[in-house]
C-alpha positions as CSV (number, residue, x, y, z in Angstrom):
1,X,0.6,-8.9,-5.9
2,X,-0.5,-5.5,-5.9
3,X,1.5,-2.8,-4.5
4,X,0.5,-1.6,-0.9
5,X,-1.3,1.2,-0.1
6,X,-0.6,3.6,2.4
7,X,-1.5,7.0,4.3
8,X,1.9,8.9,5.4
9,X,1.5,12.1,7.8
10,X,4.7,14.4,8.8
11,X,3.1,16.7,11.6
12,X,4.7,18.6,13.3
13,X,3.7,22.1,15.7
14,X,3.4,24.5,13.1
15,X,2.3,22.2,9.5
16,X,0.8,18.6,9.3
17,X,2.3,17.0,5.9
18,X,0.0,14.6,4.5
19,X,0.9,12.3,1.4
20,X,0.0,8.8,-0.2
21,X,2.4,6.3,-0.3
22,X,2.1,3.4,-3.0
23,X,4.6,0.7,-2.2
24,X,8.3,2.4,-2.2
25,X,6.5,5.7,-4.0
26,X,5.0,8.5,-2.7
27,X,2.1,9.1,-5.2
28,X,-0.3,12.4,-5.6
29,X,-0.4,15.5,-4.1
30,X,0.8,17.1,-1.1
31,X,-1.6,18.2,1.4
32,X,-0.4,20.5,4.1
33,X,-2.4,21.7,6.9
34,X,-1.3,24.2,9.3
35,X,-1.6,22.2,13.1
36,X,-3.2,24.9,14.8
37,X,-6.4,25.2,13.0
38,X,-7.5,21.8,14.8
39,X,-8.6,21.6,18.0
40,X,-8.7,17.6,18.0
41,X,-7.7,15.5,15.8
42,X,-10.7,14.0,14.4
43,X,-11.8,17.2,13.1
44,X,-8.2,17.4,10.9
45,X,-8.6,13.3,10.1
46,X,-12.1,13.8,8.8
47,X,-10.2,16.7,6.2
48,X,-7.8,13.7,5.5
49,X,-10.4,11.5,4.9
50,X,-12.2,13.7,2.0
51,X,-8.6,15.0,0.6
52,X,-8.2,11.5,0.4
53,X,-11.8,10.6,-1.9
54,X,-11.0,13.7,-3.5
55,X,-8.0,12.2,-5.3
56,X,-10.0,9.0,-6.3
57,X,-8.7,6.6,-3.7
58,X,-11.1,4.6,-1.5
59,X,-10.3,4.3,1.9
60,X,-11.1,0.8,1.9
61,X,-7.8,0.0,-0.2
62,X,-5.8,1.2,2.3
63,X,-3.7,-0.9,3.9
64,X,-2.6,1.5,7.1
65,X,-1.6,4.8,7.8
66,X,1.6,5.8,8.9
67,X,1.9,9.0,11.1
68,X,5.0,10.7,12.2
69,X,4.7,12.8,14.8
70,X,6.7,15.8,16.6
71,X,6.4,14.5,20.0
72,X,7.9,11.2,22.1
73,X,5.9,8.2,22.7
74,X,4.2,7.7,25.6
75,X,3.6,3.7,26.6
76,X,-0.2,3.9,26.0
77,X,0.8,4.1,22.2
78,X,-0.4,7.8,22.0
79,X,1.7,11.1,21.1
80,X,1.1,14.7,22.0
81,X,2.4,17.1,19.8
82,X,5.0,19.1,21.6
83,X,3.6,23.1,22.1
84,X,0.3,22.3,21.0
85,X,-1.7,20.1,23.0
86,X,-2.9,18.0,19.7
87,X,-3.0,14.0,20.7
88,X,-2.8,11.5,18.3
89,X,-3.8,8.1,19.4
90,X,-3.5,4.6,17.6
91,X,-7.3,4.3,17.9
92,X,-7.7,7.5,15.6
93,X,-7.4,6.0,12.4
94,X,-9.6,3.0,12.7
95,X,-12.4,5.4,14.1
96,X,-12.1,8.2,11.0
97,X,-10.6,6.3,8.7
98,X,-11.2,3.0,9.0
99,X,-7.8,1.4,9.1
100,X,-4.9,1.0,11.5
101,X,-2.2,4.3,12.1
102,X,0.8,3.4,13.6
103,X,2.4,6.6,15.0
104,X,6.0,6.9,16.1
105,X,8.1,9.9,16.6
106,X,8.7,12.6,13.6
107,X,12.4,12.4,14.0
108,X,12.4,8.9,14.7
109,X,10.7,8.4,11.1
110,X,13.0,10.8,9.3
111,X,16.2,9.1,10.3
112,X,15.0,5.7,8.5
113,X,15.3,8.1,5.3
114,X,18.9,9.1,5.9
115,X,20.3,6.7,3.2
116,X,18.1,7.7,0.8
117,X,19.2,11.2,1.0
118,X,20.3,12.6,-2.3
119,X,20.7,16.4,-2.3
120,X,23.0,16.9,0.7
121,X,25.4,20.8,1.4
122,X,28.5,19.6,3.0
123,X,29.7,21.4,6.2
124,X,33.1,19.6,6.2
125,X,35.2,17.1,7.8
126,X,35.0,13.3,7.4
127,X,37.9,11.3,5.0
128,X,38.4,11.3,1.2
129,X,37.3,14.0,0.0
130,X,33.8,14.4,3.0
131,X,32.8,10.7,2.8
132,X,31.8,9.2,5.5
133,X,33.2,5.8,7.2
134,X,30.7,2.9,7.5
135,X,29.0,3.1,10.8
136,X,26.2,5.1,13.1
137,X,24.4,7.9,11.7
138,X,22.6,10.5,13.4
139,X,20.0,13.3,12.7
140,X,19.1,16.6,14.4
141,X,17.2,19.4,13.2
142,X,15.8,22.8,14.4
143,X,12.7,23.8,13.2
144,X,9.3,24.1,15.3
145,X,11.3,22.0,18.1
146,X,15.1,20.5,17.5
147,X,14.8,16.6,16.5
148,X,17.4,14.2,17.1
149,X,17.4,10.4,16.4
150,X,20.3,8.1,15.8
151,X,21.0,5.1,12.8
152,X,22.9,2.0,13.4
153,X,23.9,0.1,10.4
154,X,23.9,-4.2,10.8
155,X,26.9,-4.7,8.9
156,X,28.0,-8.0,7.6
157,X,31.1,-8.8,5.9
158,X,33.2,-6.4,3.6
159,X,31.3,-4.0,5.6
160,X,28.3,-4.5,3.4
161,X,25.4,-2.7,5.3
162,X,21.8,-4.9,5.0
163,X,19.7,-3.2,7.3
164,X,19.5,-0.4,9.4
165,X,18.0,-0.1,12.9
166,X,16.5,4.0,14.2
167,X,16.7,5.0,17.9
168,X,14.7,7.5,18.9
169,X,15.8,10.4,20.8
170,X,14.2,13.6,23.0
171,X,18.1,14.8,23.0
172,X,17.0,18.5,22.2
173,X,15.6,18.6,25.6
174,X,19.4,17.9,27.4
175,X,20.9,20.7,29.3
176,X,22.5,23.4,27.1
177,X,25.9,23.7,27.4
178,X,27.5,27.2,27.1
179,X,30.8,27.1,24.7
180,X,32.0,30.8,25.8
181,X,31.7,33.7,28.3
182,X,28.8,35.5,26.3
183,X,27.1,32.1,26.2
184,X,27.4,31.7,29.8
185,X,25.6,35.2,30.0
186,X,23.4,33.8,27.2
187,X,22.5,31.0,29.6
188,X,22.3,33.1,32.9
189,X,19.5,35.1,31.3
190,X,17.5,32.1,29.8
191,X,17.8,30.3,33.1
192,X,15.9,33.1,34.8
193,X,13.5,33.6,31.9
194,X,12.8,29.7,31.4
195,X,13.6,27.5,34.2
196,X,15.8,24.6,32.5
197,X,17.6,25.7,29.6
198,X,17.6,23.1,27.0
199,X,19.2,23.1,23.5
200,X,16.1,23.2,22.2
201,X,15.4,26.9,24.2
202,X,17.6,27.7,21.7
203,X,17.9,25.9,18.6
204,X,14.0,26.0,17.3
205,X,12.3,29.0,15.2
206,X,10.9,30.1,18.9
207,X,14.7,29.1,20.3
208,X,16.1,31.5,18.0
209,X,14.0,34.7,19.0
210,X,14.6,33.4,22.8
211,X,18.1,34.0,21.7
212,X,17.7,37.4,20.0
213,X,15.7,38.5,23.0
214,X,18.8,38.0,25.6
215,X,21.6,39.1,23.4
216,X,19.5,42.5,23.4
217,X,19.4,42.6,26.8
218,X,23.5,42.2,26.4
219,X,23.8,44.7,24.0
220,X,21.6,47.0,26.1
221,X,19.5,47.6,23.7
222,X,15.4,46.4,23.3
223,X,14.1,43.6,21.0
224,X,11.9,44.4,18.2
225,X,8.8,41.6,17.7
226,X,10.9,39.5,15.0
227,X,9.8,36.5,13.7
228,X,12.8,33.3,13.3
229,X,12.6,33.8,9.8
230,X,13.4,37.4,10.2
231,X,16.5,37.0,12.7
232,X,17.7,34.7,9.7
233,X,17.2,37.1,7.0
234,X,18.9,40.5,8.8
235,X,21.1,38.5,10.4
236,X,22.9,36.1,7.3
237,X,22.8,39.9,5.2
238,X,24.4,41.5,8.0
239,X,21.1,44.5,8.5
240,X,21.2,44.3,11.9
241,X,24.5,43.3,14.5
242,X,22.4,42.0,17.1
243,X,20.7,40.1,14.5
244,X,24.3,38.7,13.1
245,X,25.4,37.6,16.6
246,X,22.2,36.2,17.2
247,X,22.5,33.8,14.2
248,X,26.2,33.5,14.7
249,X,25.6,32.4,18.2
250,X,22.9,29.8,17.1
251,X,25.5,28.7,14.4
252,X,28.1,28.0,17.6
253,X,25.8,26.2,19.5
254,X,24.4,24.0,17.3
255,X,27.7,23.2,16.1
256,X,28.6,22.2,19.8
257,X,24.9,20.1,20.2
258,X,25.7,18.3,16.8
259,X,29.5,18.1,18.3
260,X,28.1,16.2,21.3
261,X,25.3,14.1,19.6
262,X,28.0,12.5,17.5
263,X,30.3,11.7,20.3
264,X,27.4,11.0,22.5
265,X,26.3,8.2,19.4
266,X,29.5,7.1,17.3
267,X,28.4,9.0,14.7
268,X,31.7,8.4,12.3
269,X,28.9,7.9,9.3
270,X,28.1,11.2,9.3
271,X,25.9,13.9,11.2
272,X,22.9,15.3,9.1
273,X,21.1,18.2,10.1
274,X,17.5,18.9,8.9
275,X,14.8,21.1,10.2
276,X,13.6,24.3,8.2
277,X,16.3,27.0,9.9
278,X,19.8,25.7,8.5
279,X,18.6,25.4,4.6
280,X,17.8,29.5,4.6
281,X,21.7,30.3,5.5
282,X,23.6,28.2,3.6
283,X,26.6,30.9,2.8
284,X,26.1,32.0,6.6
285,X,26.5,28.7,8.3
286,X,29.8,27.5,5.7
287,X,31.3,30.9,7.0
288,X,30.3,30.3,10.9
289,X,31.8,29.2,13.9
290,X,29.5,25.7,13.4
291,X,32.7,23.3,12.2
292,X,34.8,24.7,14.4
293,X,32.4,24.3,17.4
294,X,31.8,20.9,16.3
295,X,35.4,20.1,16.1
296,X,36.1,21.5,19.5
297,X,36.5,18.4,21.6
298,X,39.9,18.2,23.3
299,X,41.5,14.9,23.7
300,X,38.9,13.6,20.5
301,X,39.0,16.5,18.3
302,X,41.2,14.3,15.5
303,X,38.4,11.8,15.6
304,X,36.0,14.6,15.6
305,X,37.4,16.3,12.6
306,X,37.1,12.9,10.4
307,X,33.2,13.5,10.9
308,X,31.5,14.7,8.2
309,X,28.5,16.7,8.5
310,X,25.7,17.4,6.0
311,X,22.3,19.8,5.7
312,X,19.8,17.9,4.3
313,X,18.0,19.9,1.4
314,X,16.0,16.7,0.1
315,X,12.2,18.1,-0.4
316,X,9.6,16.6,2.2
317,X,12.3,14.8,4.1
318,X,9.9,13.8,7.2
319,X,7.3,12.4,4.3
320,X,10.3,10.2,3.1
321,X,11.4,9.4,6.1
322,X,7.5,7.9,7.0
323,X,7.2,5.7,3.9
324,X,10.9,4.0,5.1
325,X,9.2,3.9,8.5
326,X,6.1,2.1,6.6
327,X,7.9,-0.2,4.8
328,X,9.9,-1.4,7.5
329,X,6.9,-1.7,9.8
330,X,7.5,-5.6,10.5
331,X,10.6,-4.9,11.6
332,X,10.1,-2.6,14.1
333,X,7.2,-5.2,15.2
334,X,4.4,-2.7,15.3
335,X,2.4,-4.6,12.9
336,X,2.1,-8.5,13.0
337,X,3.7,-10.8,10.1
């Protein structure tokens, strides 16, 4: 039998991955297309379409397409792309492309990778050595928005996993909630600037410079037009103090965020963070208050010290996570047996 064929998308506010998948293998090249350059989406599915010719595969051997997306799903089937206004809808593929997409959530996707994971930094904690007890996973990850989704292993006897079952989660849009007196400040001057104060207000590439803007206004001083990837850089080499407070208060609260997603979950098998921030400060985040943070949990800190916690530095991680997704499509009864 020959092996299936697949389209896999990872799109997310700021890029849209794209990638063939050929049974368990992702196969070609990488095509990335930056989100905002598309006003609907069967302008960017009609670049798909010819990226797709271009590398000598017929659409017509295609069995489906499988599209992760940053955004939840609504009941219709459809998904907005949170910040951008970009809709995807079930019925896109068959009218560009010609076969069925079955979208689902970009985190959502990504967690179904988690096992596979192979290149992993260690934050600390969990038993022997950092390795994790059998049992629930979970995922977050701050990039263009802050991801979250949750793994539950089916475990037969001897604790012998044989499947795996995602949850999907919109947990980055909880309540944020301050670990200290500067972060009740923090939050004081984000409520009046935004309403609801999330996690995510905070722990995203626009999060981050929402941060740097309010610990100016607590330093008295005014913020300069950074970019997230410039908070990181003069903040983890220590050019600028607001900068360095900044990223060491984003380091706190995410530790907290990741602190309560485990407890929240059961997360005894491990918390893995993804997302594009955390990879750039390695050195910065061992040497933060994140484990600490995370740790902090009165009456359950014990159990939240035998936790392990992990940055995923896999390449394409969302991309692996939709060819899981595909392949366990049946499962997850989107697509009839």
């Amino acid at each position: 039998m020959p092996e299936t064929l697949v389209l896999l998308a990872d799109i997310g506010a700021t890029n849209a991955r794209f990638q063939i998948g050929l049974g368990s293998k992702l196969v070609g090249e990488l095509m990335l297309l930056p989100t905002a350059d598309f006003e609907d989406v069967h302008s960017l599915l009609q670049v798909v379409a010819s990226w797709v010719t271009d590398q000598g595969f017929e659409l017509s051997r295609f069995d489906h397409g499988l599209f992760a997306v940053a955004g939840p799903t609504q009941a219709s089937g459809t998904i907005e792309v949170t910040n951008t206004g970009l809709v995807f809808s079930p019925q896109d593929g068959e009218q560009v492309l010609g076969f069925a997409v079955y979208l689902v959530n970009d985190f959502y996707a990504q967690a179904w990778a988690v096992p596979n994971f192979t290149d992993l930094h260690s934050l600390g904690g969990g038993l022997g050595g950092g390795q994790p007890r059998v049992g629930v996973k979970a995922l977050l990850g701050p990039g263009t928005g802050l991801g979250m989704a949750t793994l539950v292993p089916r475990i037969h006897q001897q604790n012998n996993i044989v499947s795996w079952q995602v949850l999907a989660s919109e947990g980055g849009h909880a309540d944020l909630a301050p670990g200290s007196h500067l972060e009740i400040e923090l939050w004081s001057l984000l409520s009046q600037a935004h309403g609801h104060v999330s996690w995510e207000t905070v722990l995203c590439g626009s999060g981050l410079r929402n941060l740097y803007s309010v610990m100016c206004t607590t330093w008295g001083t005014s913020s300069q037009p950074l970019s997230a990837a410039d908070i990181v850089d003069l903040g983890r080499d220590m050019e600028d103090p607001v900068c360095h407070q900044t990223l060491e208060t984003f380091c706190g609260m995410l530790g907290s965020a990741a602190g309560n997603l485990a407890l929240t979950v059961g997360a005894v098998g491990g918390i893995y963070i993804g997302g594009g921030i955390v990879p750039r400060m390695l050195e910065f985040i061992d040497a933060s208050p994140f484990r600490r943070r995370f740790e902090e949990r009165g009456l359950l800190a014990d159990y939240a010290k035998e936790i392990p916690s992990y940055v995923v530095l896999d390449e394409n991680p969302g991309l692996m996570g939709a060819l899981q997704c595909s392949l366990n499509l049946d499962r997850l009864n989107q697509k009839p047996r």
